[in-house]
mmCIF file as gemmi writes it, N, C-alpha and C atoms, coordinates in Angstrom:
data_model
loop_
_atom_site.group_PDB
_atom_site.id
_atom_site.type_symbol
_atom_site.label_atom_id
_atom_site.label_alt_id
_atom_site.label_comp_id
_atom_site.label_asym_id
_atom_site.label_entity_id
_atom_site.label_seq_id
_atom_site.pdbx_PDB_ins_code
_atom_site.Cartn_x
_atom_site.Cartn_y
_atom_site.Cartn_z
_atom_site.occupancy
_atom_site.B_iso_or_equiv
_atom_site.pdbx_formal_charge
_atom_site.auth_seq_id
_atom_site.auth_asym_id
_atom_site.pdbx_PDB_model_num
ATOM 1 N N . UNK Axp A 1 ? 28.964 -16.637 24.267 1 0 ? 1 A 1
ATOM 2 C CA . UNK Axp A 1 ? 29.621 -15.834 23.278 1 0 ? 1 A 1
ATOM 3 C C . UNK Axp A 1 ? 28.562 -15.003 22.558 1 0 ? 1 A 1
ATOM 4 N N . UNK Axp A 2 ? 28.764 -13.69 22.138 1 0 ? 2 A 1
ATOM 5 C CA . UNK Axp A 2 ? 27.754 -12.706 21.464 1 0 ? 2 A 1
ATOM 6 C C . UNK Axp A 2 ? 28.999 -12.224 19.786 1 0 ? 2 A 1
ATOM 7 N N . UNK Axp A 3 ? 27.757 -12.459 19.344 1 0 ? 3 A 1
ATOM 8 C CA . UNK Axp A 3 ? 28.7 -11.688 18.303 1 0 ? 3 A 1
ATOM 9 C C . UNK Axp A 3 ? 27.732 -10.218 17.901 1 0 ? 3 A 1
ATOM 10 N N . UNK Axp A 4 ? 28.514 -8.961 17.821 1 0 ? 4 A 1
ATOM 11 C CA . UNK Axp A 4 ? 27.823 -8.053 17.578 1 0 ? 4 A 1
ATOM 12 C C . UNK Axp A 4 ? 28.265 -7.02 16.402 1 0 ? 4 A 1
ATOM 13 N N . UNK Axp A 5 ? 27.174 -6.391 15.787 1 0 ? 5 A 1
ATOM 14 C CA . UNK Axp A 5 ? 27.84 -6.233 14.429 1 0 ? 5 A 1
ATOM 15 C C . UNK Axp A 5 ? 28.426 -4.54 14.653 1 0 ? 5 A 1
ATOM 16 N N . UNK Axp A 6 ? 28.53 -4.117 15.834 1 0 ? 6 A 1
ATOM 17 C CA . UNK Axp A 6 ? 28.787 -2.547 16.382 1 0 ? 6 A 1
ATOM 18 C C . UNK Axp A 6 ? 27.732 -2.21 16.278 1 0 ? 6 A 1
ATOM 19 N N . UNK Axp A 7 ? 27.631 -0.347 16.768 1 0 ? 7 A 1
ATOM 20 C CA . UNK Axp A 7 ? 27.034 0.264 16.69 1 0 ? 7 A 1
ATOM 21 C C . UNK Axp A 7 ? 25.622 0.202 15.779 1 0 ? 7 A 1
ATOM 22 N N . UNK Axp A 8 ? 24.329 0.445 15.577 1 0 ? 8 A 1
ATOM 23 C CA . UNK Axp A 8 ? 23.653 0.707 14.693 1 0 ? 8 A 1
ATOM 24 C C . UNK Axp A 8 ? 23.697 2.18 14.331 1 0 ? 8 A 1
ATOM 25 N N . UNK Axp A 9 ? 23.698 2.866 13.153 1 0 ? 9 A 1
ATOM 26 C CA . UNK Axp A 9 ? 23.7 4.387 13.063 1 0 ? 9 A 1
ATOM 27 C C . UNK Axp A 9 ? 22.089 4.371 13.058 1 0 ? 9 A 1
ATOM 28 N N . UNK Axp A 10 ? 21.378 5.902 13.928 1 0 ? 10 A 1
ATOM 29 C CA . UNK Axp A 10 ? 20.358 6.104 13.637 1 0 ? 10 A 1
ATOM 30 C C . UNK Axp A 10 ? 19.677 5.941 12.367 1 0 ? 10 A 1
ATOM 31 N N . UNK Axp A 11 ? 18.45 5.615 12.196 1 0 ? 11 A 1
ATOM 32 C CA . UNK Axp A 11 ? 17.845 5.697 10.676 1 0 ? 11 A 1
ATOM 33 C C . UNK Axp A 11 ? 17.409 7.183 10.373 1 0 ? 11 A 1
ATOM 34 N N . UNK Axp A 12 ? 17.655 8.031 9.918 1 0 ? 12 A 1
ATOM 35 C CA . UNK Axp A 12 ? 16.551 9.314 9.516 1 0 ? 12 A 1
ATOM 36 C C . UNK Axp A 12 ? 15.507 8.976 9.288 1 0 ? 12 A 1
ATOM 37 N N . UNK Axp A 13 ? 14.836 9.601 9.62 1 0 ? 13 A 1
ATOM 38 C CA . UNK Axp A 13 ? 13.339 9.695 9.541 1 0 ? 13 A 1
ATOM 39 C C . UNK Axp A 13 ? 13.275 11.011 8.576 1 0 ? 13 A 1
ATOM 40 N N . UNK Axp A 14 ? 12.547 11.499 7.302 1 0 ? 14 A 1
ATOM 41 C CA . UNK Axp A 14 ? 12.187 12.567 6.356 1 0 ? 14 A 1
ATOM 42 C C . UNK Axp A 14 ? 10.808 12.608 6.311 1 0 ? 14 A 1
ATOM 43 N N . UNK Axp A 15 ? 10.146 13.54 5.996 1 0 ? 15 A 1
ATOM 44 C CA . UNK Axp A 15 ? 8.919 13.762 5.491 1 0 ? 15 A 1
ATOM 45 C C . UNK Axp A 15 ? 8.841 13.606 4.37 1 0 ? 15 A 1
ATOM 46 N N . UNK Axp A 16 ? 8.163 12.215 4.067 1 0 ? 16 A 1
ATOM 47 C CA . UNK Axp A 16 ? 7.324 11.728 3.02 1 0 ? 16 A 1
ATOM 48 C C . UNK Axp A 16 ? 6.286 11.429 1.833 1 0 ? 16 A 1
ATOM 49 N N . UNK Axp A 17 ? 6.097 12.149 0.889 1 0 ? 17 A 1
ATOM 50 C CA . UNK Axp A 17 ? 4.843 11.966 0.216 1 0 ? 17 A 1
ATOM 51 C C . UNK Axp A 17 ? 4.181 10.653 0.022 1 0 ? 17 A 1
ATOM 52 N N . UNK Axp A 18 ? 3.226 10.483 0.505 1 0 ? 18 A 1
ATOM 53 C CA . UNK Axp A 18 ? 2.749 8.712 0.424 1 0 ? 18 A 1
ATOM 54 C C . UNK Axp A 18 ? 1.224 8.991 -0.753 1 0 ? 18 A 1
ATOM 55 N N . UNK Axp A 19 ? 0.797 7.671 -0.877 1 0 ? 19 A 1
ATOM 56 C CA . UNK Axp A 19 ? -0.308 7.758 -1.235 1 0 ? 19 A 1
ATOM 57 C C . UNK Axp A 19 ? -1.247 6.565 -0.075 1 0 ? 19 A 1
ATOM 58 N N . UNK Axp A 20 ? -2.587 7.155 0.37 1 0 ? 20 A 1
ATOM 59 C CA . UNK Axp A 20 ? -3.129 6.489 1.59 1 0 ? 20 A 1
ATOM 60 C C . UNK Axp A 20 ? -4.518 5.837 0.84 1 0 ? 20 A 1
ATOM 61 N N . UNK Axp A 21 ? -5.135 4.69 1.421 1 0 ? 21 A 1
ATOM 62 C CA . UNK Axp A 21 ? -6.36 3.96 0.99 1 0 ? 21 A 1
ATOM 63 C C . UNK Axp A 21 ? -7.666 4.921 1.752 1 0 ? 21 A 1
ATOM 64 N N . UNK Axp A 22 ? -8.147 4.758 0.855 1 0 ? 22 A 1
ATOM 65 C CA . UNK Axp A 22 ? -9.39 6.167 1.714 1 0 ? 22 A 1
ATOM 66 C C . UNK Axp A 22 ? -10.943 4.959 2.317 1 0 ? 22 A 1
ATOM 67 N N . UNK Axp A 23 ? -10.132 3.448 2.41 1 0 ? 23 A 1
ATOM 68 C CA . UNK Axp A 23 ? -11.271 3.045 2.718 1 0 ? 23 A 1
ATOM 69 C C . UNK Axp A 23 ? -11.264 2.789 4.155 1 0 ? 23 A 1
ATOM 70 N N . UNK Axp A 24 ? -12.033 3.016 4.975 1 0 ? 24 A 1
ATOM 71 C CA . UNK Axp A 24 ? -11.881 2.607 6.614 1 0 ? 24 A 1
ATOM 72 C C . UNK Axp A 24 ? -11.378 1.145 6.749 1 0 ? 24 A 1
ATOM 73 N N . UNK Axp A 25 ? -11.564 0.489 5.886 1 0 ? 25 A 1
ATOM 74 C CA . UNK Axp A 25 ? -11.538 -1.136 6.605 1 0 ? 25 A 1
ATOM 75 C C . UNK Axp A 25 ? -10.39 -1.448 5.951 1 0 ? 25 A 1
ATOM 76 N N . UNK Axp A 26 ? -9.322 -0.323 5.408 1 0 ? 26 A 1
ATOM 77 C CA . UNK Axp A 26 ? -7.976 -0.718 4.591 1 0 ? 26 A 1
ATOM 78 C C . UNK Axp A 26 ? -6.838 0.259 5.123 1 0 ? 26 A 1
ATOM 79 N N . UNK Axp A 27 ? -5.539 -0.274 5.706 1 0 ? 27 A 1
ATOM 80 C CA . UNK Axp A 27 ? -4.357 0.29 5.873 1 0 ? 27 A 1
ATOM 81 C C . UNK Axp A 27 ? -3.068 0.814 4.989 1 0 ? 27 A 1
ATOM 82 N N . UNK Axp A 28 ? -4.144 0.459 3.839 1 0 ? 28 A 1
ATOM 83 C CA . UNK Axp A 28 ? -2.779 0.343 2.587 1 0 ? 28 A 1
ATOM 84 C C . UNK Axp A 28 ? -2.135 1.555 2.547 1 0 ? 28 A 1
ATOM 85 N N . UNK Axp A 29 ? -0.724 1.902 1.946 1 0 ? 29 A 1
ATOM 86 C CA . UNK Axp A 29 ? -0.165 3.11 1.58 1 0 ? 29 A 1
ATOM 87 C C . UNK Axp A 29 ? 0.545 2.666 0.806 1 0 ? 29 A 1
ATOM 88 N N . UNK Axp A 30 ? 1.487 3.453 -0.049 1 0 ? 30 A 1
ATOM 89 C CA . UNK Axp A 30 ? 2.602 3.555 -0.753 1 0 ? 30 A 1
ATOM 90 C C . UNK Axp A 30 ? 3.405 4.827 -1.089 1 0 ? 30 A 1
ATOM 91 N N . UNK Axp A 31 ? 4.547 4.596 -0.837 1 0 ? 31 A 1
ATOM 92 C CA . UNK Axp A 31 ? 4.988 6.057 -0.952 1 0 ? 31 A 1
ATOM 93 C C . UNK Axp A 31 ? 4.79 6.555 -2.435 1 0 ? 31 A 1
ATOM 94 N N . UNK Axp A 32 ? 4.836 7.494 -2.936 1 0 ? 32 A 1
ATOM 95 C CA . UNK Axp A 32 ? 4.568 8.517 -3.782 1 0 ? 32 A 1
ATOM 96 C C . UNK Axp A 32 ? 5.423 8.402 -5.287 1 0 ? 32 A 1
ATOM 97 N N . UNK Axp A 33 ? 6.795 8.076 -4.816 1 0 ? 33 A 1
ATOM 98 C CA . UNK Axp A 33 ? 7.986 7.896 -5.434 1 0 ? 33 A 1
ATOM 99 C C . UNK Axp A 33 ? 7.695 6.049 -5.845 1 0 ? 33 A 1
ATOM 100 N N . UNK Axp A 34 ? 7.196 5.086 -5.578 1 0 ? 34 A 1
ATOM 101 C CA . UNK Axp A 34 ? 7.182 4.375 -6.006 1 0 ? 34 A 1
ATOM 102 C C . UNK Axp A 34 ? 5.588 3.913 -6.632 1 0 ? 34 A 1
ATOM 103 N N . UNK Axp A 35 ? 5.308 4.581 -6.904 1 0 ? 35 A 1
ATOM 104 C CA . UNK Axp A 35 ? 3.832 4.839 -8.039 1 0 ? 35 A 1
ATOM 105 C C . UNK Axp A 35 ? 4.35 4.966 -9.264 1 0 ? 35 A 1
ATOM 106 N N . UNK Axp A 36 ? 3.438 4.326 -10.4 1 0 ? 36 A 1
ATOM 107 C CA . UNK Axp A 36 ? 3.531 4.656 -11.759 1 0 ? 36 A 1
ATOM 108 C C . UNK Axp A 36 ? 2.793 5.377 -12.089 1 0 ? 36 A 1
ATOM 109 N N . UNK Axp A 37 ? 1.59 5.609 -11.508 1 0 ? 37 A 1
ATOM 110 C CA . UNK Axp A 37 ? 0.466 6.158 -12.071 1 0 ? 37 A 1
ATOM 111 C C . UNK Axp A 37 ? 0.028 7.29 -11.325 1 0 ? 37 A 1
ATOM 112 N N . UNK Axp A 38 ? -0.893 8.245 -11.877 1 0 ? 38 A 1
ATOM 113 C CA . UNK Axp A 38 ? -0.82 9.296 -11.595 1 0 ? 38 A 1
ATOM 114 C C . UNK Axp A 38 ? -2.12 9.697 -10.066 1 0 ? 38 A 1
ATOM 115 N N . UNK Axp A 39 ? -2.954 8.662 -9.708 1 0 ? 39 A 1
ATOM 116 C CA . UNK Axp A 39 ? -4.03 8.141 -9.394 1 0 ? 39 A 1
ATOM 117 C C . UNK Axp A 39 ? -4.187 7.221 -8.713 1 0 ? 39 A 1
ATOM 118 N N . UNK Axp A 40 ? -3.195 6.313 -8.35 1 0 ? 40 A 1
ATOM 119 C CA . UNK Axp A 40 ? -3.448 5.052 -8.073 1 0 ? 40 A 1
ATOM 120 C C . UNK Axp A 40 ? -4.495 4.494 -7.484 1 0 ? 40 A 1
ATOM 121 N N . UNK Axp A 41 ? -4.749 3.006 -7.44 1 0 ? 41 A 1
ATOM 122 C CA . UNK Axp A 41 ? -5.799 2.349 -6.881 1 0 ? 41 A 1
ATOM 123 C C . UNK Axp A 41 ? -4.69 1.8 -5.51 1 0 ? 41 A 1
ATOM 124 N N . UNK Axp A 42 ? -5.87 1.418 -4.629 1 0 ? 42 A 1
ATOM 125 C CA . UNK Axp A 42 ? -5.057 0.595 -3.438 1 0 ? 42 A 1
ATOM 126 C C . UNK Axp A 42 ? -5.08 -0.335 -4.256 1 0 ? 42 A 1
ATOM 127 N N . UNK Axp A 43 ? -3.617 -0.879 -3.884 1 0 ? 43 A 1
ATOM 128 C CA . UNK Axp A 43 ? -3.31 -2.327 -4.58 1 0 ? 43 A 1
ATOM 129 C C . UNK Axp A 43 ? -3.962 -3.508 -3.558 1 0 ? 43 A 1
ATOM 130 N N . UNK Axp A 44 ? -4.415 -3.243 -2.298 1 0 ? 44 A 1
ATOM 131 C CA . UNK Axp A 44 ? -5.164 -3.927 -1.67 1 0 ? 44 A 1
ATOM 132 C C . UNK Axp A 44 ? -5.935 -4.384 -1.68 1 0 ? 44 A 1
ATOM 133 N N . UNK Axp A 45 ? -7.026 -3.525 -2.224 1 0 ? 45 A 1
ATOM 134 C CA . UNK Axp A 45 ? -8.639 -2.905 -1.763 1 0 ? 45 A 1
ATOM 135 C C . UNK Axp A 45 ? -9.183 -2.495 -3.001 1 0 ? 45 A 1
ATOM 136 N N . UNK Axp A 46 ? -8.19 -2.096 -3.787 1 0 ? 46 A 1
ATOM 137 C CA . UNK Axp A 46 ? -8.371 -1.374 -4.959 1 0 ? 46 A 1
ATOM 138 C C . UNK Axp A 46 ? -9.125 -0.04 -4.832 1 0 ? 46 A 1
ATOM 139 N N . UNK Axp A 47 ? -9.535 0.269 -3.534 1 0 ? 47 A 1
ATOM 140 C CA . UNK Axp A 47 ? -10.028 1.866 -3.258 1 0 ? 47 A 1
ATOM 141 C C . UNK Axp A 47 ? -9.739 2.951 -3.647 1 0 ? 47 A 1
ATOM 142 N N . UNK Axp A 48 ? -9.922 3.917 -3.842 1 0 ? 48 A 1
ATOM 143 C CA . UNK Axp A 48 ? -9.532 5.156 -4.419 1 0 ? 48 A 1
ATOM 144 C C . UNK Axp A 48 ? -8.59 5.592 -3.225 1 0 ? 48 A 1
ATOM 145 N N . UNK Axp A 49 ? -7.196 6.434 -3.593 1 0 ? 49 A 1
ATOM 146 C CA . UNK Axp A 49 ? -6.307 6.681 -2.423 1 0 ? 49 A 1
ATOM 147 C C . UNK Axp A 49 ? -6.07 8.138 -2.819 1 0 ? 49 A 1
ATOM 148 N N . UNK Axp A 50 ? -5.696 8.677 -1.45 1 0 ? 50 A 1
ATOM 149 C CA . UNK Axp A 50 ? -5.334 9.802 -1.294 1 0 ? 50 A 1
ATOM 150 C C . UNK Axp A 50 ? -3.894 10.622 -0.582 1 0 ? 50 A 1
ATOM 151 N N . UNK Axp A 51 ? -3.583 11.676 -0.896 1 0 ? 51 A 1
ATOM 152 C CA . UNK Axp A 51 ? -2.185 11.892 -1.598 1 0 ? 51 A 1
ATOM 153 C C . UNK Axp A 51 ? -1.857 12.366 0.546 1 0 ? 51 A 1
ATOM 154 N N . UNK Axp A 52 ? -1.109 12.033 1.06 1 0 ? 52 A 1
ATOM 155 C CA . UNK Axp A 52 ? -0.956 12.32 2.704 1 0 ? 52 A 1
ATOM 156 C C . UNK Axp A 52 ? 0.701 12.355 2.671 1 0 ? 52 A 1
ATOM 157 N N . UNK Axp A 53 ? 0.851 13.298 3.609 1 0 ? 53 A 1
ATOM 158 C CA . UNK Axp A 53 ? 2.432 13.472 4.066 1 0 ? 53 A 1
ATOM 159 C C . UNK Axp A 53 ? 2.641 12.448 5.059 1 0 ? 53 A 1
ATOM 160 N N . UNK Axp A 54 ? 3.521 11.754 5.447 1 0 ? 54 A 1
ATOM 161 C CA . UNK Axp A 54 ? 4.333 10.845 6.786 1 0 ? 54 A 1
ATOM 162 C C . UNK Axp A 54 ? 5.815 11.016 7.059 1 0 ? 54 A 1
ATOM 163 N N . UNK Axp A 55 ? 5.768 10.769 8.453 1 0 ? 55 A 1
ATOM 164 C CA . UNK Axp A 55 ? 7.314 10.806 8.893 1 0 ? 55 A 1
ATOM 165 C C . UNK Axp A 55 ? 7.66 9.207 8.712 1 0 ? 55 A 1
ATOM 166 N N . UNK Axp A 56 ? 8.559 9.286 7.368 1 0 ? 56 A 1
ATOM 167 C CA . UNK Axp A 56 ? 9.045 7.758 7.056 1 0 ? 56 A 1
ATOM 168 C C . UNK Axp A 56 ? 10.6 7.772 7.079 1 0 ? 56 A 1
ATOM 169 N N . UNK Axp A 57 ? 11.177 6.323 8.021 1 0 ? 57 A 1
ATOM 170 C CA . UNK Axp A 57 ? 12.504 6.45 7.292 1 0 ? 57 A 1
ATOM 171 C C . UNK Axp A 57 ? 12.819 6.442 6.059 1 0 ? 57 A 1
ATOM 172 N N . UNK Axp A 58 ? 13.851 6.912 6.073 1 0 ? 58 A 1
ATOM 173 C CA . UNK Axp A 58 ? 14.571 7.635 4.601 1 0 ? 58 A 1
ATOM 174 C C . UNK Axp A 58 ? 14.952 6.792 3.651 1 0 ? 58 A 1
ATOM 175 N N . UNK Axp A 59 ? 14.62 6.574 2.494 1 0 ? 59 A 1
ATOM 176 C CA . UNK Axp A 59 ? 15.554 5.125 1.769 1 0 ? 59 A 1
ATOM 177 C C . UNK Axp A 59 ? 16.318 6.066 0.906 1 0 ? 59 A 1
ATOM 178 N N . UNK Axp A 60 ? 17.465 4.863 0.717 1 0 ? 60 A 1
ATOM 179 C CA . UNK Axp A 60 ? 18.297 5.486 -0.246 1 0 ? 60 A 1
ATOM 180 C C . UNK Axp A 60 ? 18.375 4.736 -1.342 1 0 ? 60 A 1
């Protein structure tokens, strides 16, 4: 027996403002929209980050 929940609808994908970790040995990001600050630190690494576009799905 399968139970299936239908169809999935595609996710959109939008172009993103993120903020990126500028340190090589760190992957961190965060999108843009969920920053308080104007600057942020990697919350990782605490590195200085920098402001990069991405193709992210879309939240609503």
């Amino acid at each position: 027996m399968s139970f299936s929940r239908g169809p999935k609808e595609p996710v959109q994908k939008v172009e993103t403002n993120v903020w990126s970790c500028t340190s090589d040995n760190c992957q961190g990001w965060m999108r843009e929209s969920y920053s308080f600050e104007d600057e942020p630190r990697c919350p990782l690494c605490q590195s200085s980050m920098k402001q990069e576009v991405r193709v992210l799905p879309e939240v609503k």
